[in-house]
C-alpha positions as protocol buffer text, in pm:
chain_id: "A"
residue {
  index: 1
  type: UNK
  ca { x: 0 y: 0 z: 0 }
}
residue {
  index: 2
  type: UNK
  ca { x: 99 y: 354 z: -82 }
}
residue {
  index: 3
  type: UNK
  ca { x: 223 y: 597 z: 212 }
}
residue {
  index: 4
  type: UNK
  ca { x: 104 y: 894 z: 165 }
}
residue {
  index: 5
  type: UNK
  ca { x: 203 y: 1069 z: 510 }
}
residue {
  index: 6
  type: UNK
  ca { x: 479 y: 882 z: 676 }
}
residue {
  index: 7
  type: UNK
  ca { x: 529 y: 1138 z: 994 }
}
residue {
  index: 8
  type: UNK
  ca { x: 216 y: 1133 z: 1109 }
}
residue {
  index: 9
  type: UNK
  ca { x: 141 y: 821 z: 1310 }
}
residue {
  index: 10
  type: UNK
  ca { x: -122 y: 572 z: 1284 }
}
residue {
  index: 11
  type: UNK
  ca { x: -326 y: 675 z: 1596 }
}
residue {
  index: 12
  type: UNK
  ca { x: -245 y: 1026 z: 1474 }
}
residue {
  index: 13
  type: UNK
  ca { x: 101 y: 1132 z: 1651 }
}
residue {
  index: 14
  type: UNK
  ca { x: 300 y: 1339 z: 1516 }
}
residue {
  index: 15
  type: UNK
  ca { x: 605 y: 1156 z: 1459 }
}
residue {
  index: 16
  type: UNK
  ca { x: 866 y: 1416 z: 1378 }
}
residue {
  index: 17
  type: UNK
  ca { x: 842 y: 1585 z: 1726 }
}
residue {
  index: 18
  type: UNK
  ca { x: 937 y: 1189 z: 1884 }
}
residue {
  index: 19
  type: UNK
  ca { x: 1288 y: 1249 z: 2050 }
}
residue {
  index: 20
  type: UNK
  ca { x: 1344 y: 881 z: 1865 }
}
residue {
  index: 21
  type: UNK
  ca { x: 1287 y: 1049 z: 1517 }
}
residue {
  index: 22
  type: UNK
  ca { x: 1529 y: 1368 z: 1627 }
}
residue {
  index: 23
  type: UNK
  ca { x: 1857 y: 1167 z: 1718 }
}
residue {
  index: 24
  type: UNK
  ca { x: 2180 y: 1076 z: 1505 }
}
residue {
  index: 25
  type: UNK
  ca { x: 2175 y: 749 z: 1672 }
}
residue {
  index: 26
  type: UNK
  ca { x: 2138 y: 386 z: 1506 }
}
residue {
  index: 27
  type: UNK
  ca { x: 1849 y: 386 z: 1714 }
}
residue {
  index: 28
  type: UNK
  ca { x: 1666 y: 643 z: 1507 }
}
residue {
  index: 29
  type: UNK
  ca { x: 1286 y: 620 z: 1402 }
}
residue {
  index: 30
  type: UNK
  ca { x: 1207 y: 716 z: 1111 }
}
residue {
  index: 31
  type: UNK
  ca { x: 837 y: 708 z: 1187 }
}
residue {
  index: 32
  type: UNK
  ca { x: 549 y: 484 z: 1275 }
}
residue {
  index: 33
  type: UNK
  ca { x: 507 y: 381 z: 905 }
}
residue {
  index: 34
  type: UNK
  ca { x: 871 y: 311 z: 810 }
}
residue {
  index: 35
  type: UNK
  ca { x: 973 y: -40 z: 690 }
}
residue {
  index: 36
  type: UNK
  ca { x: 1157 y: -67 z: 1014 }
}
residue {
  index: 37
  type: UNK
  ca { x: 877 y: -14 z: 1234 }
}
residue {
  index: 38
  type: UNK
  ca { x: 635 y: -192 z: 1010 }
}
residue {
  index: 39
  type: UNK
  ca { x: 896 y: -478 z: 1057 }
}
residue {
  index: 40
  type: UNK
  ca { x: 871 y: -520 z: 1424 }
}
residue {
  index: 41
  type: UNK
  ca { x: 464 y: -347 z: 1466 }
}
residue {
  index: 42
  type: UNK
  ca { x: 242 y: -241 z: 1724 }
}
residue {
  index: 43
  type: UNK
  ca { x: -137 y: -310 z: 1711 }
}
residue {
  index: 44
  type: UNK
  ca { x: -195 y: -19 z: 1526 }
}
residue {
  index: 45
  type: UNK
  ca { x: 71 y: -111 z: 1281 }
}
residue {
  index: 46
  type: UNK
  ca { x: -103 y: -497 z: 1258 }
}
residue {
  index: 47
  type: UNK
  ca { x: -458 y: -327 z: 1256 }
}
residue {
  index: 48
  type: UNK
  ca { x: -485 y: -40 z: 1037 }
}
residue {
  index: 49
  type: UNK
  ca { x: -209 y: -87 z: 789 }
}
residue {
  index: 50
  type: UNK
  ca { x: -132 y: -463 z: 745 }
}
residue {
  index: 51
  type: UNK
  ca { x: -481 y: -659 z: 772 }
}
residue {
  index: 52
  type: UNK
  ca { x: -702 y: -347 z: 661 }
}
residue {
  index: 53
  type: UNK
  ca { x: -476 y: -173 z: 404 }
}
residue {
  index: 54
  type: UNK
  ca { x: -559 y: 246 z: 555 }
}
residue {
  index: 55
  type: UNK
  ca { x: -307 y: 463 z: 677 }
}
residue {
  index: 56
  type: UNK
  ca { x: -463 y: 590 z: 1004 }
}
residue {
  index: 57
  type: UNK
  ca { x: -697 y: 468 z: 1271 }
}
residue {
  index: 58
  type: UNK
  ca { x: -962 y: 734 z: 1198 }
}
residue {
  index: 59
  type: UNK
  ca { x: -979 y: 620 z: 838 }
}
residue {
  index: 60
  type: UNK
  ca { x: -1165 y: 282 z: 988 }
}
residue {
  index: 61
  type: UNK
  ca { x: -1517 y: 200 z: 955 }
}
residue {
  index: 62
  type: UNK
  ca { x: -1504 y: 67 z: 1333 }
}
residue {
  index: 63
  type: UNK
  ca { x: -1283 y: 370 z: 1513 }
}
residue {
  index: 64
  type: UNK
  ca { x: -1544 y: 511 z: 1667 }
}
residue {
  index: 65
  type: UNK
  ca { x: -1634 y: 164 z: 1854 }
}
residue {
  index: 66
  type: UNK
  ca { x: -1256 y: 44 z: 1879 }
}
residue {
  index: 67
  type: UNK
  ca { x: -1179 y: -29 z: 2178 }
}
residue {
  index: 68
  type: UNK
  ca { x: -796 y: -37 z: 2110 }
}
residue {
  index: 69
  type: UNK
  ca { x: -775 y: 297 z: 1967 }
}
residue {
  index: 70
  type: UNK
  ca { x: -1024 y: 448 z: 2241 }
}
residue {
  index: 71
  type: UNK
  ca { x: -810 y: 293 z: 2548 }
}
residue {
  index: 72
  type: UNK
  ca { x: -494 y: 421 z: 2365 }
}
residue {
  index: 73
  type: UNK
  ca { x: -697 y: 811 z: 2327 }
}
residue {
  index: 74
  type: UNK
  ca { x: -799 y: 804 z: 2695 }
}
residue {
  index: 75
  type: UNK
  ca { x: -458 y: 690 z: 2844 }
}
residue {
  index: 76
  type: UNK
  ca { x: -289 y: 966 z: 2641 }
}
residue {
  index: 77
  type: UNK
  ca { x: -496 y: 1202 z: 2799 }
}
residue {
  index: 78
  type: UNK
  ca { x: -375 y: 1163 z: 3176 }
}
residue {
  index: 79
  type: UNK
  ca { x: -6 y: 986 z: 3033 }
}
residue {
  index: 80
  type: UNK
  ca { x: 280 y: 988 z: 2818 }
}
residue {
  index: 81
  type: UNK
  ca { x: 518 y: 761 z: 2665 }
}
residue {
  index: 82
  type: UNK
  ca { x: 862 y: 852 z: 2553 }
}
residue {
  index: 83
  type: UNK
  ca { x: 687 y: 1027 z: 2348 }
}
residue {
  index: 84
  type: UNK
  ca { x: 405 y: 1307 z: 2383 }
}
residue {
  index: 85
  type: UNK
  ca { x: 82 y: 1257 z: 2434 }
}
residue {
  index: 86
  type: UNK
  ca { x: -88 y: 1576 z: 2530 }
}
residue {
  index: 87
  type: UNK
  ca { x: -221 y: 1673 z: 2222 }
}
residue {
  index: 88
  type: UNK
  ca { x: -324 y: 1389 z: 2092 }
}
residue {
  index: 89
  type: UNK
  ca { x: -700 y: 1482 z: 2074 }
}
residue {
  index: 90
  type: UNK
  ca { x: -666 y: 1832 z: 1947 }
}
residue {
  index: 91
  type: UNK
  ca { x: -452 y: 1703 z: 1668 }
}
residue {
  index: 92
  type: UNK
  ca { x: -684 y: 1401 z: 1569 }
}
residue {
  index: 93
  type: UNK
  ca { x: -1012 y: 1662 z: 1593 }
}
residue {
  index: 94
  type: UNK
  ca { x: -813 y: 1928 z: 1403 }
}
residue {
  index: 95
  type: UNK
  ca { x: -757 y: 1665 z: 1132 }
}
residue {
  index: 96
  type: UNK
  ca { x: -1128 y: 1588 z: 1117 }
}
residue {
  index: 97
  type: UNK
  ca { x: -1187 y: 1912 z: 1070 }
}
residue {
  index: 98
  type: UNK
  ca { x: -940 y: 2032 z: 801 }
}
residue {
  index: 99
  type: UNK
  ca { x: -712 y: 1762 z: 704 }
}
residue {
  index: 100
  type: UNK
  ca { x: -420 y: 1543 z: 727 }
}
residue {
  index: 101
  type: UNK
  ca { x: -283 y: 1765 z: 493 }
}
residue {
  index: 102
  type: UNK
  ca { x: -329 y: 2089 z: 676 }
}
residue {
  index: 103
  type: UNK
  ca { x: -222 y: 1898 z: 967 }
}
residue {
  index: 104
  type: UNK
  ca { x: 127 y: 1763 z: 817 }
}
residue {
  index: 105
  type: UNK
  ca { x: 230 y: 2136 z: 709 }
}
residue {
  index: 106
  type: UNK
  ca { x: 166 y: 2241 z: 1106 }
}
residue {
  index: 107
  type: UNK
  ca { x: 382 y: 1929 z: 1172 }
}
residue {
  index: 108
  type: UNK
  ca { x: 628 y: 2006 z: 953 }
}
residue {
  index: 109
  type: UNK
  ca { x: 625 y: 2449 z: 1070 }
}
residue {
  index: 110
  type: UNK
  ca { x: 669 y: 2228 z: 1447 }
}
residue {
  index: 111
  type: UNK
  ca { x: 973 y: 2001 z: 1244 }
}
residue {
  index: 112
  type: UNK
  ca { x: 1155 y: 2293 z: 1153 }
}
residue {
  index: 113
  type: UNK
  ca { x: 1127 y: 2486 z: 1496 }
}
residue {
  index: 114
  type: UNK
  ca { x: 1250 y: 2168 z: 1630 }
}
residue {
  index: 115
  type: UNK
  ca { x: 1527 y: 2151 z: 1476 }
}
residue {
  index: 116
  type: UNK
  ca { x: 1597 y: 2488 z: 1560 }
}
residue {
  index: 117
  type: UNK
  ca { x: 1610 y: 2438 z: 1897 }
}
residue {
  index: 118
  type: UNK
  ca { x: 1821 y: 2090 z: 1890 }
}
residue {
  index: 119
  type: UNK
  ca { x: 2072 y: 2242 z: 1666 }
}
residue {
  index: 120
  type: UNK
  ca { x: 2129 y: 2575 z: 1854 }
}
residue {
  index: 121
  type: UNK
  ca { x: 2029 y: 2531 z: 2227 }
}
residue {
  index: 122
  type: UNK
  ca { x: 2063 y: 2132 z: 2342 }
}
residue {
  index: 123
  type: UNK
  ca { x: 2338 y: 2116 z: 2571 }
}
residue {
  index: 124
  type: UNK
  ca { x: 2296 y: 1730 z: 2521 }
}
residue {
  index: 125
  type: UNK
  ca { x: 2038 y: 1705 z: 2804 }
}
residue {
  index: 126
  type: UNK
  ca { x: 1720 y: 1903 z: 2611 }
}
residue {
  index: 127
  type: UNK
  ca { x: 1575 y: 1691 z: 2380 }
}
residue {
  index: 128
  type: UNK
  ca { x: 1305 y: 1545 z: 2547 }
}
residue {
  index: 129
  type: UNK
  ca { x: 1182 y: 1935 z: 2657 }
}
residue {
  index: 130
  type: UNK
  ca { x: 1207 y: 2082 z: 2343 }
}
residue {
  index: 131
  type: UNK
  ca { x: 1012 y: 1723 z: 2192 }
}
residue {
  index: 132
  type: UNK
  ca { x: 781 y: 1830 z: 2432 }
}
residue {
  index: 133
  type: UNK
  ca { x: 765 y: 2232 z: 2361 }
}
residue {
  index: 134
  type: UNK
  ca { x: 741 y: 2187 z: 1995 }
}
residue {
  index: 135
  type: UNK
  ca { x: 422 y: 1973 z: 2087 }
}
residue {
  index: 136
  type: UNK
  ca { x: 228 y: 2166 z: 2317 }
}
residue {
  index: 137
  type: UNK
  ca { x: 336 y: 2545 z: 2210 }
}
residue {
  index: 138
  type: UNK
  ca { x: 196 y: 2695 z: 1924 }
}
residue {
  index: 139
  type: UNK
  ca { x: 441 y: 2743 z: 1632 }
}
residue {
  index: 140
  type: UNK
  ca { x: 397 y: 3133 z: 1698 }
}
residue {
  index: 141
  type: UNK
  ca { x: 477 y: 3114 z: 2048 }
}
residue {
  index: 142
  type: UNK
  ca { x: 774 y: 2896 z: 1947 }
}
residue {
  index: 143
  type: UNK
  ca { x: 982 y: 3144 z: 1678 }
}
residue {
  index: 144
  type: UNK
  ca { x: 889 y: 3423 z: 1942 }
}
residue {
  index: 145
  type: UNK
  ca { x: 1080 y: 3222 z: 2230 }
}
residue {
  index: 146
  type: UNK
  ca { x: 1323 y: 3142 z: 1988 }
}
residue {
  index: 147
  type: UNK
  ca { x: 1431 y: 3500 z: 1841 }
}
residue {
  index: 148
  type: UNK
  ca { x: 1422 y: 3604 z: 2202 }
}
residue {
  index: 149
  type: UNK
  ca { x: 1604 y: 3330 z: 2312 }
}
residue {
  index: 150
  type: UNK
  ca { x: 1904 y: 3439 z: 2050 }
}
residue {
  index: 151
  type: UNK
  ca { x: 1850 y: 3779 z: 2105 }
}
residue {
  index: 152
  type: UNK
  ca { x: 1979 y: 3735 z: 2490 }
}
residue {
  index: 153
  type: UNK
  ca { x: 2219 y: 3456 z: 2413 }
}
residue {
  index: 154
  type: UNK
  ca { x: 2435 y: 3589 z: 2101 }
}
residue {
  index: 155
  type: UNK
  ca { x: 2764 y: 3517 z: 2212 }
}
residue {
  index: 156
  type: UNK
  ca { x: 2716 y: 3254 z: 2478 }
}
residue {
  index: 157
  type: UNK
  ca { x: 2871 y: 2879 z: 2489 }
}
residue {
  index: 158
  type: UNK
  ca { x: 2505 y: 2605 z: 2416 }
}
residue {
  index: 159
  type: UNK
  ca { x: 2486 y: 2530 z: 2776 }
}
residue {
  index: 160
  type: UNK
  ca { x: 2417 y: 2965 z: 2862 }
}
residue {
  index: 161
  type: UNK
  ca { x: 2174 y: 2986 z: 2547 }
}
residue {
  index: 162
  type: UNK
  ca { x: 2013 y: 2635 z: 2639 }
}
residue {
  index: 163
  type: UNK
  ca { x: 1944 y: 2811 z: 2947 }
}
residue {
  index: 164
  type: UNK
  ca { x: 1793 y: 3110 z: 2824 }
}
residue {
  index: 165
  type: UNK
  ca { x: 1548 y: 2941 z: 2591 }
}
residue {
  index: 166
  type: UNK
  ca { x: 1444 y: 2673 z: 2928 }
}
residue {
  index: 167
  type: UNK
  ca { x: 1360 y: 2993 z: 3096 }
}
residue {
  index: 168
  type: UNK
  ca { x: 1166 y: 3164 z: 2787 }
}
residue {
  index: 169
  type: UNK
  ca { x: 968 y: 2846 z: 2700 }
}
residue {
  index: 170
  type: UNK
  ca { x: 901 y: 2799 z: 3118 }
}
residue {
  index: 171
  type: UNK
  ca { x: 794 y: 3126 z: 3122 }
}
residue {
  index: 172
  type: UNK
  ca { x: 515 y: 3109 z: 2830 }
}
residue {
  index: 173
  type: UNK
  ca { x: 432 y: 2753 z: 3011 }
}
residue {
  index: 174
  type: UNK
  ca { x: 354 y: 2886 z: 3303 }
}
residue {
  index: 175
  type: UNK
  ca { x: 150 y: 3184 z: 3184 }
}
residue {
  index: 176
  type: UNK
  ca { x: -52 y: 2940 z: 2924 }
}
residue {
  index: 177
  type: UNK
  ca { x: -86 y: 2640 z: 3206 }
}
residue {
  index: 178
  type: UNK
  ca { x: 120 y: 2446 z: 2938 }
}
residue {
  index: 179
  type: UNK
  ca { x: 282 y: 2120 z: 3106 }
}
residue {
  index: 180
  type: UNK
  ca { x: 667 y: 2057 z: 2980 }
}
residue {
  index: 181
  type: UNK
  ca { x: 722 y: 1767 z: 3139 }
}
residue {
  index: 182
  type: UNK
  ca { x: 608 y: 1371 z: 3039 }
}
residue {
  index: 183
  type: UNK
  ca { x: 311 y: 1272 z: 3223 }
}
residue {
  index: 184
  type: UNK
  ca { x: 418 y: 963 z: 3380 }
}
């Protein structure tokens, strides 16, 4: 079957903000719908993609009475993984009501910012938060934390600028009840 959106996860996470899909390792994911992770599966992988041939869990004549996929929604409300959860419902009604498409060029706007932030603040020890901040910010709120951020940090070694942008991103968190932390 044909691929059309390979960052954006079967049960509708958005695979490029994953700290797996961000590192340099051999580890690296390339995404929930990579040959890799087809290879090994989870029962999203098994359900959706190999025995009914769709791309995402929404995209199923039984997803609103799937038990699977409705345990998964309501556990990523109060938990996380490794990965993000917190917006998982947003992002699967925002798809419903635009589209996958319009979703994957938000995704890929959070991608860049991302990036951003791992290749000009990560100390080594940031990751994970800034996974996390390019999840639950908006993209605005994002490029304004990050041109302050290098505003008050031309000039200083990673670990000084990594600081400034925890602070900034803290600071918006607070004020907008945002959580920047996994929900264990």
């Amino acid at each position: 079957m044909h691929i059309e959106y390979p960052d954006i996860g079967i049960c509708g996470l958005s695979c490029r903000l994953c700290p797996m899909y961000n590192t340099g390792a051999e580890s690296r994911c390339s995404g929930c719908k990579s040959s890799p992770r087809m290879a090994v599966g989870c029962p999203f992988i098994t359900c959706a993609v190999k025995r009914k041939g769709i791309e995402f869990c929404w995209e199923c004549e039984e997803s609103e009475t799937c038990e699977r996929w409705k345990n998964h929604r309501e556990a990523g409300k109060e938990r996380d993984s490794f990965k993000c959860y917190q917006t998982l419902e947003e992002d699967i009604s925002f798809i419903s009501r635009y589209s996958v498409s319009e979703f994957q060029q938000i995704q890929e706007r959070r991608g860049f910012l991302l990036r951003e932030m791992l290749n000009n603040f990560n100390e080594g020890r940031s990751k994970s938060y800034y996974c996390i901040a390019a999840t639950v910010l908006e993209p605005g709120e994002l490029e304004e934390a990050l041109s302050q951020a290098k505003e008050e940090s031309g000039g200083l070694d990673v670990r000084a600028r990594s600081k400034a942008l925890h602070r900034i991103l803290d600071e918006i968190a607070s004020k907008r009840q945002y959580r920047l932390k996994l929900r264990k």
